[in-house]
N, C-alpha and C positions, 0 to 999 in steps of 0.2 A: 884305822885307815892307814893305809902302807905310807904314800906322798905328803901324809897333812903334817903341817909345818907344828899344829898345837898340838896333834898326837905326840909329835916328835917331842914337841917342850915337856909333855908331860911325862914320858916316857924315861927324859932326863937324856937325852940323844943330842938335842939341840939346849944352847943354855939360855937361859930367860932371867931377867930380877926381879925372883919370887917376891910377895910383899906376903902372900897369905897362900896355904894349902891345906888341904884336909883330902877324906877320903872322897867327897864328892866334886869338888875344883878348885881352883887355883886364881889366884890374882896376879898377873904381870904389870909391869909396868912397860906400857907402847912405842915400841922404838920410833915409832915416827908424832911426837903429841901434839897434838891438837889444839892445849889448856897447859898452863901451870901444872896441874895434875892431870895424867893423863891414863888413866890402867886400862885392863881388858880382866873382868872375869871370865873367865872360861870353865865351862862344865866338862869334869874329863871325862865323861859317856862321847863317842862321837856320833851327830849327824848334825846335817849340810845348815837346816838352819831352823826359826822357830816352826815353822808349815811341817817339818816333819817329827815334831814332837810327839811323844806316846803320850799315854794320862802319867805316867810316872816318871817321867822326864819333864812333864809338865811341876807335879810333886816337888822332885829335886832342885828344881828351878826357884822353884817358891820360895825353900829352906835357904840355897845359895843367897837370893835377896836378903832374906834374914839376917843373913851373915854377913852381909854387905851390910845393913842397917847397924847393924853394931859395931863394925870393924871402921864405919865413917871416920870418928874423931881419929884414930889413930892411924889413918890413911891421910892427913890432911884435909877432911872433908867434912870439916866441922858448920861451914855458915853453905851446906849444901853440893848439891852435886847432879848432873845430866847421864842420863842412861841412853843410850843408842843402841838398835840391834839392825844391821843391814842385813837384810834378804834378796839374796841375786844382784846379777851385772848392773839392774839400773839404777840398783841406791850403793852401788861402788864397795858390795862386799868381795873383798880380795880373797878369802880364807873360808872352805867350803865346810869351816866348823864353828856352831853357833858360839857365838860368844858375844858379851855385850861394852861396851866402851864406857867407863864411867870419865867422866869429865869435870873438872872443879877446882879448888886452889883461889880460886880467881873470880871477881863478874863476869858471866859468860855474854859474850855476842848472842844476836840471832843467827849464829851460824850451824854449819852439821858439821860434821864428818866422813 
């Protein structure tokens, strides 16, 4: 996608602090956090958000988790961690490329993001 700000990070156009990449996505860490720990994985496939997922896109996503599940201790996300994915203007997704927030560091609130 020409305008997406995460195409652009992936692309290496716009600069991000990678924590984790491979051939299917990337881990940032969120300029603006939320938590003590704050990242965004992002899948470098682009579309807008989970609803328009393929069944292989759905796949890649699985494996991403996986690798999230492993990569916990050495992110800082040893005594756990919150997954967020916003879909559309009324859960205040800013960025029309799925991507999911992991949250942790810290006791989390009952809060969002």
């Amino acid at each position: 996608m020409q305008n997406c700000v995460f195409c652009k990070i992936i692309k290496g156009e716009i600069s991000a602090k990678k924590l984790f990449e491979d051939e299917e996505m990337m881990i940032i860490e969120d300029i603006h956090p939320q938590a003590k720990k704050h990242y965004l994985l992002i899948p470098k496939r682009h579309y807008a958000d989970i609803t328009e997922m393929t069944e292989e896109d759905a796949a890649v996503l699985a494996k991403c988790l996986r690798k999230l599940a492993a990569l916990a201790d050495a992110l800082g996300l040893k005594n756990g961690f919150r997954l967020v994915s916003n879909k559309g203007a009324d859960a205040c997704q800013s960025v029309p490329h799925l991507h999911i927030h992991i949250l942790g560091g810290e006791q989390l609130k009952d809060r969002m993001c």
